[in-house]
VEXDO-24418 format. One record per residue: residue number from 1; residue in one letter; x, y, z of N, C-alpha, C, O, CB in turn. Coordinates in steps of 0.2 Angstrom, whole numbers. Glycine has a CB too. Layout:
residues N
[NUM "a" [X Y Z] [X Y Z] [X Y Z] [X Y Z] [X Y Z]]
...
***
This chain:
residues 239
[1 "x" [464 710 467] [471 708 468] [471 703 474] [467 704 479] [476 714 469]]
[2 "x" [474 700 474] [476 693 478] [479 696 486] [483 700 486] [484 688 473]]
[3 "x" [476 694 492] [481 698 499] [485 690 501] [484 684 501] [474 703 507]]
[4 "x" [489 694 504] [495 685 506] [491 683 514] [490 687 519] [508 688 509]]
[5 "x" [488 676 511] [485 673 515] [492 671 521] [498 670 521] [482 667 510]]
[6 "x" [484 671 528] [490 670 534] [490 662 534] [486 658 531] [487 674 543]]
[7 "x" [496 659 538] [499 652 537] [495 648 537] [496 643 534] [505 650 541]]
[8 "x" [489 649 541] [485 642 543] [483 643 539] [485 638 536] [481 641 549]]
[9 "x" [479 646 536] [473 648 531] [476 645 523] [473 642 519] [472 657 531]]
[10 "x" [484 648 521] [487 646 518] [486 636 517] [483 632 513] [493 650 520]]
[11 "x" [490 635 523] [488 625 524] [484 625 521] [483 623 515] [485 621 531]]
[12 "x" [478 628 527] [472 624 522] [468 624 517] [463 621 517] [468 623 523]]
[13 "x" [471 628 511] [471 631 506] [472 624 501] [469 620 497] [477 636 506]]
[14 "x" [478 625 503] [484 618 499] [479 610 500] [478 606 496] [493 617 507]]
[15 "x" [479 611 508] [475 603 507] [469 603 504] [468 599 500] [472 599 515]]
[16 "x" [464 608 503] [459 606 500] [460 606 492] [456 603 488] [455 610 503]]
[17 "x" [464 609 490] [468 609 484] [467 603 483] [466 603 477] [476 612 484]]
[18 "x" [467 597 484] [470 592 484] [463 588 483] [462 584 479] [474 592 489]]
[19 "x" [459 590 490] [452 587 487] [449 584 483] [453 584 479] [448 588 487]]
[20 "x" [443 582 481] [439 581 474] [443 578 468] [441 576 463] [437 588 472]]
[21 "x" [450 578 469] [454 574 463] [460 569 466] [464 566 463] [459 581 456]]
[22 "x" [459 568 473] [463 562 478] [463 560 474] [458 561 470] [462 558 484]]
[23 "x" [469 555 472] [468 549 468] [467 542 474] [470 537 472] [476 547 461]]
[24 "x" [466 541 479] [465 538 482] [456 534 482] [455 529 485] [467 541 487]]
[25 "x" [452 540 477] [448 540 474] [446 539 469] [440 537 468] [447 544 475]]
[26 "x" [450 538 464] [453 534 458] [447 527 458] [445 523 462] [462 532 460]]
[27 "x" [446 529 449] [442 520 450] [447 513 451] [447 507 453] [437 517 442]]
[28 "x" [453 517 447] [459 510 449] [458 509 456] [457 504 459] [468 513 448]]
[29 "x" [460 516 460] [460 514 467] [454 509 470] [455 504 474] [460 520 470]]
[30 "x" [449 511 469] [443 508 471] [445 501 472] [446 496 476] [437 510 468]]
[31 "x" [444 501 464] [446 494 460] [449 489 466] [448 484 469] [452 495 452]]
[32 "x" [454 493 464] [463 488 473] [459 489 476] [455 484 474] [473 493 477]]
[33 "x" [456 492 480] [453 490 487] [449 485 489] [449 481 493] [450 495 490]]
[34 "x" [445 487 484] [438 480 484] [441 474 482] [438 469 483] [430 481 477]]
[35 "x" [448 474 479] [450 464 479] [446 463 469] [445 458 466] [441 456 488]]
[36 "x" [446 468 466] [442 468 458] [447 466 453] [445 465 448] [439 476 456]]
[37 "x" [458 467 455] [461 469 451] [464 460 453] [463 456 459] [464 477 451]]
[38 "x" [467 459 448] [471 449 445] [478 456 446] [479 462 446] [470 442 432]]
[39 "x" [483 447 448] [490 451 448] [492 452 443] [498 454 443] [495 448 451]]
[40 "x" [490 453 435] [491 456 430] [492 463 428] [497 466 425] [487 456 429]]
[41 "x" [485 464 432] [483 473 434] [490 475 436] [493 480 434] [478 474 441]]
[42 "x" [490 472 440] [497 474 447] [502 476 443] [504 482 443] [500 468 453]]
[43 "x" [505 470 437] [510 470 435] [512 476 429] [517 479 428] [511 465 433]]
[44 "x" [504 477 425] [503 484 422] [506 489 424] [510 493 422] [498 487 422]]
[45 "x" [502 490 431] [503 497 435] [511 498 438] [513 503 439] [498 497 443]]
[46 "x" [515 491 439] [521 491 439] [523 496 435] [525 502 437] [524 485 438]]
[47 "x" [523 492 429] [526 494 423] [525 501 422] [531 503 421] [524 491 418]]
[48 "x" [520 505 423] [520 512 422] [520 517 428] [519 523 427] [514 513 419]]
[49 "x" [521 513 433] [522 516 440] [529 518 440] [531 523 442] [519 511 446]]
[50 "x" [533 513 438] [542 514 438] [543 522 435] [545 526 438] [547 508 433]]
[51 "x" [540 522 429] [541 529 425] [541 534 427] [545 539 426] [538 531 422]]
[52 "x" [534 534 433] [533 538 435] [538 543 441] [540 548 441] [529 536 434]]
[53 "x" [537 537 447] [540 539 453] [549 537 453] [553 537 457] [535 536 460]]
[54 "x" [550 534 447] [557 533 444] [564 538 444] [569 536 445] [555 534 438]]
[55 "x" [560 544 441] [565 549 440] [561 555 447] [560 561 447] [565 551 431]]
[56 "x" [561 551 450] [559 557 457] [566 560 459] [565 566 460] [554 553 465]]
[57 "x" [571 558 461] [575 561 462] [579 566 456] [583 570 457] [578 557 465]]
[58 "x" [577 563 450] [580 568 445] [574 575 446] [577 580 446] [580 563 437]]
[59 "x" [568 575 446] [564 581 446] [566 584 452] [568 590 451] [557 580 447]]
[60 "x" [567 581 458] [571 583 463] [579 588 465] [580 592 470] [571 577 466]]
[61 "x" [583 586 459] [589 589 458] [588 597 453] [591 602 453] [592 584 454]]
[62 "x" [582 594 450] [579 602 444] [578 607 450] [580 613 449] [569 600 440]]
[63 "x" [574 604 456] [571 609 462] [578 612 464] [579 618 463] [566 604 469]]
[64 "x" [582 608 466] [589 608 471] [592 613 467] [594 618 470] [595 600 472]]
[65 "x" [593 615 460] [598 617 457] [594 626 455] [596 631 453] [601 611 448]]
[66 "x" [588 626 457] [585 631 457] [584 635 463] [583 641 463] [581 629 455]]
[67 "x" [584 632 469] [584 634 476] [591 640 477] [597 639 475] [585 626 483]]
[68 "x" [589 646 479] [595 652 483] [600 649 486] [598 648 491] [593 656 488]]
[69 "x" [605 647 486] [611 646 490] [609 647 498] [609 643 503] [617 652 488]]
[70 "x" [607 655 498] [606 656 504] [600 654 508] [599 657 513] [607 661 504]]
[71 "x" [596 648 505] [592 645 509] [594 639 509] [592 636 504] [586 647 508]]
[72 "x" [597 636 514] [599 630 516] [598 625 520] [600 620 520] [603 630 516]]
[73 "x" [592 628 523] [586 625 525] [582 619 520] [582 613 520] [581 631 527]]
[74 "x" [578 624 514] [576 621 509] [582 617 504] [580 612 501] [572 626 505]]
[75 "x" [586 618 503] [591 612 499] [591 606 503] [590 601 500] [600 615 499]]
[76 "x" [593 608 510] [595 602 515] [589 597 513] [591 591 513] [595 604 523]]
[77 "x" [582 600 513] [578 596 512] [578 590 505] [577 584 505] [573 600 511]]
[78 "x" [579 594 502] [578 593 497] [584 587 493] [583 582 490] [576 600 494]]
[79 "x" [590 591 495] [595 583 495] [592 577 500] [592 571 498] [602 585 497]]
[80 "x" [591 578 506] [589 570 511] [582 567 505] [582 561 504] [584 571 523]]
[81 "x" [579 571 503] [574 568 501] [577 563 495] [576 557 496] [570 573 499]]
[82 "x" [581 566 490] [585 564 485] [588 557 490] [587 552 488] [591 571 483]]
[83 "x" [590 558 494] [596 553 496] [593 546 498] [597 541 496] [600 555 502]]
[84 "x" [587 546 502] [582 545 503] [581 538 500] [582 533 503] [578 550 500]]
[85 "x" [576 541 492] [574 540 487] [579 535 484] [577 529 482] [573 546 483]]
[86 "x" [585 535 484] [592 532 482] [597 528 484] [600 525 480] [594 535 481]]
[87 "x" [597 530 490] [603 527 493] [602 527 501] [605 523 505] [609 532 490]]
[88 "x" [597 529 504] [593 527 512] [593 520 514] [588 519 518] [585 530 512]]
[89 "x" [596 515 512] [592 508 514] [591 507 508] [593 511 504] [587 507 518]]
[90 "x" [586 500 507] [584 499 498] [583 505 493] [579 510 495] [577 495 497]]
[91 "x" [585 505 488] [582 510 483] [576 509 480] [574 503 478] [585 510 478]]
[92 "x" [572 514 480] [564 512 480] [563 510 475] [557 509 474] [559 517 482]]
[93 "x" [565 509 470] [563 506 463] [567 500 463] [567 497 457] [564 511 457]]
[94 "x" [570 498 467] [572 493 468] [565 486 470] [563 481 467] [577 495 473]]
[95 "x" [564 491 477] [559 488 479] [551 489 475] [547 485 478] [559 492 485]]
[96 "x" [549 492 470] [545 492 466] [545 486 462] [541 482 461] [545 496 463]]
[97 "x" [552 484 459] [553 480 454] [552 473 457] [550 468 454] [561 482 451]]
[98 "x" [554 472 465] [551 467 467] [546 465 468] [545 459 469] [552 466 471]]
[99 "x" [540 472 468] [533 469 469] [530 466 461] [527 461 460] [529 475 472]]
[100 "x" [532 471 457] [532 470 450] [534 462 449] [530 458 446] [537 477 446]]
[101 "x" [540 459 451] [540 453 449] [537 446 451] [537 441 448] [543 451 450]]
[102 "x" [533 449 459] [531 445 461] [523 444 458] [520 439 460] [531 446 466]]
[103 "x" [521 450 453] [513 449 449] [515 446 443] [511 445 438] [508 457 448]]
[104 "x" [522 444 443] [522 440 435] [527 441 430] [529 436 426] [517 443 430]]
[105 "x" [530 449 432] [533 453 426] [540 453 428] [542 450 433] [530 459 425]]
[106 "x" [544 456 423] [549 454 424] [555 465 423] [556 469 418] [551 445 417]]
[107 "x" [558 465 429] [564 470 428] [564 471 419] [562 477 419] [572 467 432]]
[108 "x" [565 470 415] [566 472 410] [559 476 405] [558 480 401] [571 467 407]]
[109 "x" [555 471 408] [547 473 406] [547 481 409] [547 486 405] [541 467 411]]
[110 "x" [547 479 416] [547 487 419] [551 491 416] [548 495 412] [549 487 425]]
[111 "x" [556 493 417] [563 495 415] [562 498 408] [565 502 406] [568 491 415]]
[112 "x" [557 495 404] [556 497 396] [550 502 396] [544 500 398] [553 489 390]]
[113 "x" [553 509 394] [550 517 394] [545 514 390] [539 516 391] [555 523 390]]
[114 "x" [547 508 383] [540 507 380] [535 503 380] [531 501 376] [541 506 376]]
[115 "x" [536 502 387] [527 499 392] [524 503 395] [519 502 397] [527 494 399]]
[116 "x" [526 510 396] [523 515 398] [515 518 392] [515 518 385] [531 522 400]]
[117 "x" [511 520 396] [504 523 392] [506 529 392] [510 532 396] [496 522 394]]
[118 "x" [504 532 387] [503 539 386] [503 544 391] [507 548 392] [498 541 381]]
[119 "x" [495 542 396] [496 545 399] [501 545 406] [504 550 408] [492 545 398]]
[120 "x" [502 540 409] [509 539 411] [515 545 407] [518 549 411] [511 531 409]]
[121 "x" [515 544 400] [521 549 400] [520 557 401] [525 561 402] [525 548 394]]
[122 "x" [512 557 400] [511 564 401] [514 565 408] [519 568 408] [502 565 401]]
[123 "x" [511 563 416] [512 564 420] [521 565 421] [524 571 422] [509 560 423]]
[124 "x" [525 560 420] [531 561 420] [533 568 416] [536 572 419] [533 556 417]]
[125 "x" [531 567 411] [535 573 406] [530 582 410] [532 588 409] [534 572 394]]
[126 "x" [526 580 412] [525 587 418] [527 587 423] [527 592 426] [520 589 421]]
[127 "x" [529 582 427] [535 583 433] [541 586 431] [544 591 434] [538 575 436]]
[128 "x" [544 584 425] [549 586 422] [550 595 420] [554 600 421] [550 582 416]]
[129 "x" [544 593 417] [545 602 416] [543 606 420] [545 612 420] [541 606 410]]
[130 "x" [538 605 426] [538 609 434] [544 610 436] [546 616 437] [535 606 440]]
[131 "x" [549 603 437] [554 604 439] [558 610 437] [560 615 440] [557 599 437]]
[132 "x" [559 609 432] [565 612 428] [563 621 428] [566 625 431] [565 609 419]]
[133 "x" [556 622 425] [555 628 424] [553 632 429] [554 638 428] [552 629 421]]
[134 "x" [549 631 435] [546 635 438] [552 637 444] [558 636 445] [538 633 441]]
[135 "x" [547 640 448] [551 645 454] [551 638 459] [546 634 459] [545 655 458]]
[136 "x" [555 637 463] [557 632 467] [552 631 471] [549 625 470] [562 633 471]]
[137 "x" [550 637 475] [543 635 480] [536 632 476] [531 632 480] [540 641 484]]
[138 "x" [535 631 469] [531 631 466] [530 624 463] [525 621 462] [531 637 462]]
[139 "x" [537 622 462] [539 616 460] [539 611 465] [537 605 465] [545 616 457]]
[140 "x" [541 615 472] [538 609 478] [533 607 478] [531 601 479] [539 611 484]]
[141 "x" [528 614 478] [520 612 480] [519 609 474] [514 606 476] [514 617 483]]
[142 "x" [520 609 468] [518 604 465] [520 596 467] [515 592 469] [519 606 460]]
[143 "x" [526 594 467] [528 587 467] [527 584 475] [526 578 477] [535 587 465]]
[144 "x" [527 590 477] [527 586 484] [523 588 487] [523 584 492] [532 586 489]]
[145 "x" [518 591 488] [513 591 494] [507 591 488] [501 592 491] [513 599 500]]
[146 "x" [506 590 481] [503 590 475] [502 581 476] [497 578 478] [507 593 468]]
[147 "x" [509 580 472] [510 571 472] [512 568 479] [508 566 484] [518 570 466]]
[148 "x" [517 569 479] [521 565 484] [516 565 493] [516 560 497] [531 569 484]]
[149 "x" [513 572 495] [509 571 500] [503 565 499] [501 562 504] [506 579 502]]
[150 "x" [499 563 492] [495 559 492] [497 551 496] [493 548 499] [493 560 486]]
[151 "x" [502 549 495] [506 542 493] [505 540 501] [507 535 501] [515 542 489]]
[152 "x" [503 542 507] [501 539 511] [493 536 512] [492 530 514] [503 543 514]]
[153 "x" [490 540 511] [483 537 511] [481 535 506] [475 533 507] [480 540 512]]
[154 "x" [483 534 501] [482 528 497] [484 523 497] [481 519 495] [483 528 492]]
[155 "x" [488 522 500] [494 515 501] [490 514 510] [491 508 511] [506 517 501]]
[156 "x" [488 518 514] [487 516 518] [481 510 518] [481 506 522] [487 520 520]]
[157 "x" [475 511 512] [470 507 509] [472 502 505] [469 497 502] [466 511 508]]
[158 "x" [477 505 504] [478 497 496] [484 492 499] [484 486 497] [484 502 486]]
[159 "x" [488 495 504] [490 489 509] [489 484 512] [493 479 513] [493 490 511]]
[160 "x" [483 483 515] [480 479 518] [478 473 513] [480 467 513] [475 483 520]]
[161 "x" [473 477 508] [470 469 503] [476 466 499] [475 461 496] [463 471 495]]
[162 "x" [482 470 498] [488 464 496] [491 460 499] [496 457 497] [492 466 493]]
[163 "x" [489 460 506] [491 454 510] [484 451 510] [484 445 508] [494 456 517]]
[164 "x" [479 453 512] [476 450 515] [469 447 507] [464 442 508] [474 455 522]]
[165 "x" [470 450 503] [462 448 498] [468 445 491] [467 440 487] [455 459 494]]
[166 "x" [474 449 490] [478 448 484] [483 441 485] [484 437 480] [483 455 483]]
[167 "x" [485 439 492] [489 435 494] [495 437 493] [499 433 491] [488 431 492]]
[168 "x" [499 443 495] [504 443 493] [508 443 501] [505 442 506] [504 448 488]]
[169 "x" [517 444 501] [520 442 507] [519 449 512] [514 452 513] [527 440 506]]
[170 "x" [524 450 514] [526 455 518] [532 458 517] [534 463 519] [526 454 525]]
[171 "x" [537 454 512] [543 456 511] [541 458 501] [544 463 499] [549 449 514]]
[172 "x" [536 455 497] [535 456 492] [530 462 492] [528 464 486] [534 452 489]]
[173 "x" [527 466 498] [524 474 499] [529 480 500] [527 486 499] [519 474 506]]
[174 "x" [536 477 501] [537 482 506] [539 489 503] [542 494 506] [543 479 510]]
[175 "x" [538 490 498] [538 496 495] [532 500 496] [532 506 494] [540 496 487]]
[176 "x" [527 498 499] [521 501 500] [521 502 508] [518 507 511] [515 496 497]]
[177 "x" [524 499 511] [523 500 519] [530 505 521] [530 508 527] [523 491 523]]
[178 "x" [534 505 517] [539 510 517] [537 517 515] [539 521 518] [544 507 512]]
[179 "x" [533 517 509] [532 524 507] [525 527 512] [523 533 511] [529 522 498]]
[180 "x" [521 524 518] [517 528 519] [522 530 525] [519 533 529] [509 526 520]]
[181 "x" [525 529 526] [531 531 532] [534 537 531] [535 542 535] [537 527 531]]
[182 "x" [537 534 522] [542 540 520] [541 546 518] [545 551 519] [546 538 517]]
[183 "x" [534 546 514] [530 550 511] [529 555 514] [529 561 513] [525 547 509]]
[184 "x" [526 552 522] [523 558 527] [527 561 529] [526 567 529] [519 556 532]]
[185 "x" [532 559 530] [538 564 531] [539 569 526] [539 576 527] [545 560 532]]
[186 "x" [541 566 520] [542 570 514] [538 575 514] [540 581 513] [540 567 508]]
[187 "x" [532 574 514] [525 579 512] [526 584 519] [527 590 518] [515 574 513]]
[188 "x" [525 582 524] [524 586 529] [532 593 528] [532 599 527] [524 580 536]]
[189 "x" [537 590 527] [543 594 525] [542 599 519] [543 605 519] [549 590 523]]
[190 "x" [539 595 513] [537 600 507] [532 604 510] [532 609 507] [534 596 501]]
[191 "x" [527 604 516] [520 607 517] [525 615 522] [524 621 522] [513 600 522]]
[192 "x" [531 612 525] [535 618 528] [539 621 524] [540 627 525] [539 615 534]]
[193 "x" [543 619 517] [545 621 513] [542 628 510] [545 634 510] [546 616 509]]
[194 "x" [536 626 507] [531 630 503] [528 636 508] [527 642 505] [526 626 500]]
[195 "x" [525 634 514] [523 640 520] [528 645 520] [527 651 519] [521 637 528]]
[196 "x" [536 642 523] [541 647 523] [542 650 517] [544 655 519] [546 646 524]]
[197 "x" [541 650 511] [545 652 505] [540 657 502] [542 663 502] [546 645 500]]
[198 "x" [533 653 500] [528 658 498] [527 663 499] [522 663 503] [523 656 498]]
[199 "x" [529 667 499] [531 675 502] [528 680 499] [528 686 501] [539 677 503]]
[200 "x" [523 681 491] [521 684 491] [514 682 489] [515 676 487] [525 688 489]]
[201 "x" [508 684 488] [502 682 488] [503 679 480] [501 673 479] [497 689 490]]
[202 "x" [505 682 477] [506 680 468] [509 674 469] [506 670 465] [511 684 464]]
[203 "x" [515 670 473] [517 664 474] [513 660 478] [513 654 478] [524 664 475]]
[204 "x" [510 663 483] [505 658 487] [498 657 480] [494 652 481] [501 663 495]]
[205 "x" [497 661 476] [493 659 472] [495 654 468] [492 649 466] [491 663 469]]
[206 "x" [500 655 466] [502 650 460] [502 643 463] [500 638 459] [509 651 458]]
[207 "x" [504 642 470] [506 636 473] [498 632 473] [498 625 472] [511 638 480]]
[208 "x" [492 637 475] [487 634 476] [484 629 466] [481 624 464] [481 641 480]]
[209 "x" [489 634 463] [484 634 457] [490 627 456] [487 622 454] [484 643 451]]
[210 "x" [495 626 456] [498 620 455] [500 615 456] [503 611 453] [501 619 454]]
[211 "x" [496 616 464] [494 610 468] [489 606 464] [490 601 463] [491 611 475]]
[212 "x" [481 611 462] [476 608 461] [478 605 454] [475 600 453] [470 614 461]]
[213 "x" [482 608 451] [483 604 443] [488 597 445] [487 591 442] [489 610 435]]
[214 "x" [492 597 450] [495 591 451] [491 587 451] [490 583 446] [499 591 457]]
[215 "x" [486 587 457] [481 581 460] [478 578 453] [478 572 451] [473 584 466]]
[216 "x" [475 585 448] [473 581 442] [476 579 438] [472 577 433] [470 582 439]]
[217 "x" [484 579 437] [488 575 434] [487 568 436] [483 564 433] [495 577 435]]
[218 "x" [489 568 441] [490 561 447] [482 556 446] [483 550 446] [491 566 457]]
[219 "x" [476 560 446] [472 558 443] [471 555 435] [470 549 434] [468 564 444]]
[220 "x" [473 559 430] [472 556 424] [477 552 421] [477 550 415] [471 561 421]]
[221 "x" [483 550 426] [487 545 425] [484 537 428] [484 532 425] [494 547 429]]
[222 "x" [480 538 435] [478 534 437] [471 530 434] [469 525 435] [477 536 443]]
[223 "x" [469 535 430] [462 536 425] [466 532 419] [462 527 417] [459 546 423]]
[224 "x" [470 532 415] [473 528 408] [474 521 413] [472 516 410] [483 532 404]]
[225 "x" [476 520 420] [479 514 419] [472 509 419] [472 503 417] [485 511 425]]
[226 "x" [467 512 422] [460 509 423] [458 508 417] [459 503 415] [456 512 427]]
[227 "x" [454 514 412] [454 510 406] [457 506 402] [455 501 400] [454 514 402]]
[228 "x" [465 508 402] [469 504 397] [468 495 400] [468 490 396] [478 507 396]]
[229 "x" [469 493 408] [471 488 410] [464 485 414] [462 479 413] [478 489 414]]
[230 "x" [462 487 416] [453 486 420] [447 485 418] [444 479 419] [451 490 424]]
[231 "x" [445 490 415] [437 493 414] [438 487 407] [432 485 406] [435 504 413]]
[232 "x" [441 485 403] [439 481 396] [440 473 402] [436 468 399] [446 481 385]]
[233 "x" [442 470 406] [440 465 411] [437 464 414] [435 459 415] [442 464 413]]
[234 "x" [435 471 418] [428 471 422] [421 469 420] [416 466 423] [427 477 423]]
[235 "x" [422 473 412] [415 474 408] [414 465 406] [409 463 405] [416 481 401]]
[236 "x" [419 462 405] [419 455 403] [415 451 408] [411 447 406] [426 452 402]]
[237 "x" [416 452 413] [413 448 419] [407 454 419] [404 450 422] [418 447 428]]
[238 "x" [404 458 418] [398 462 420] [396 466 427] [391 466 430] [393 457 419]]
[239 "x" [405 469 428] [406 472 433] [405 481 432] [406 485 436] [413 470 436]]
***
């Protein structure tokens, strides 16, 4: 039987949860870093990226409408986050849709559920049902310190070569230089959410166990866009 891990130990539990399936690790990723991917690529990953981190404030309300009243600590969170996402300054799919046009494509391209790959909707439609079904603290550590804690260090490496290898501006990134900002905050709050909450060794288990399947969601979404849009381009040139 499971004993309730003490808080530090718990952390580091969580982060390493995370390990071995970073998608920062990702061959897509790689791919972006090394300067391997045409703004094509880019405009794919638009397209199926909107889906994804799209309805983040709707998974986010699933979490909100499940949290105790009497913990208003974790609500509070959990609405700025919501608010955030939506209405904080630009809306971040706002700011997607501008990068997305600047590789080619166009808002309605994006915006069409039927440019999304399969697996793309896998990932979405398990955001959706974590959301909805599990116990609040479980659904956090999934979406947010699973998903949403990665989105800094990946973008911390993939921002650079789109100014500097991709050519792109500073005003056509700015959804990427926004998110390792906003993210870390996000994450770090979800990472305090779940320490306070996880109160019995059975829910600290679960959280480890639905961290580790997040990362490999997040993985096998990043894994479809590289097959479907990369690896038959790469292999043409003899990469």
């Amino acid at each position: 039987m499971a004993e309730m891990l003490p808080r530090e130990e718990f952390r580091k539990q969580l982060e390493e949860a995370i390990k071995g399936k970073h998608s920062q690790a990702s061959p897509f990723s790689v791919a972006w870093s090394n300067g391997q991917l045409q703004r094509e690529h880019f405009a794919r990953w638009a397209e199926n990226h909107y889906h994804y981190v799209g309805p983040f404030a709707d998974y986010l309300a699933y979490i909100y409408a499940n949290i105790p009243d009497k913990l208003t600590d974790a609500k509070d969170f959990i609405l700025q986050n919501m608010w955030e996402e939506e209405l904080g300054g630009d809306r971040h799919t706002d700011l997607l849709i501008r990068f997305a046009e600047a590789c080619g494509t166009t808002r309605e391209r994006v915006t069409d559920p039927a440019n999304m790959l399969p697996t793309t909707l896998g990932l979405q439609s398990w955001c959706y049902a974590v959301a909805f079904r599990e116990h609040f603290v479980v659904a956090t550590a999934a979406l947010i310190v699973g998903l949403e804690s990665q989105v800094p260090d990946i973008y911390r490496k993939q921002l650079p070569p789109l100014k500097e290898k991709y050519g792109f501006t500073d005003e056509e990134v700015e959804f990427f230089d926004l998110h390792i900002v906003s993210d870390e905050i996000h994450g770090e709050r979800g990472y305090q959410i779940v320490l306070d909450y996880a109160d019995t060794p059975e829910l600290q288990q679960r959280c480890l166990e639905i961290v580790r399947t997040g990362a490999k969601m997040r993985w096998m979404y990043m894994d479809g866009l590289y097959r479907a849009y990369v690896q038959p381009d790469l292999e043409k040139v003899g990469v």
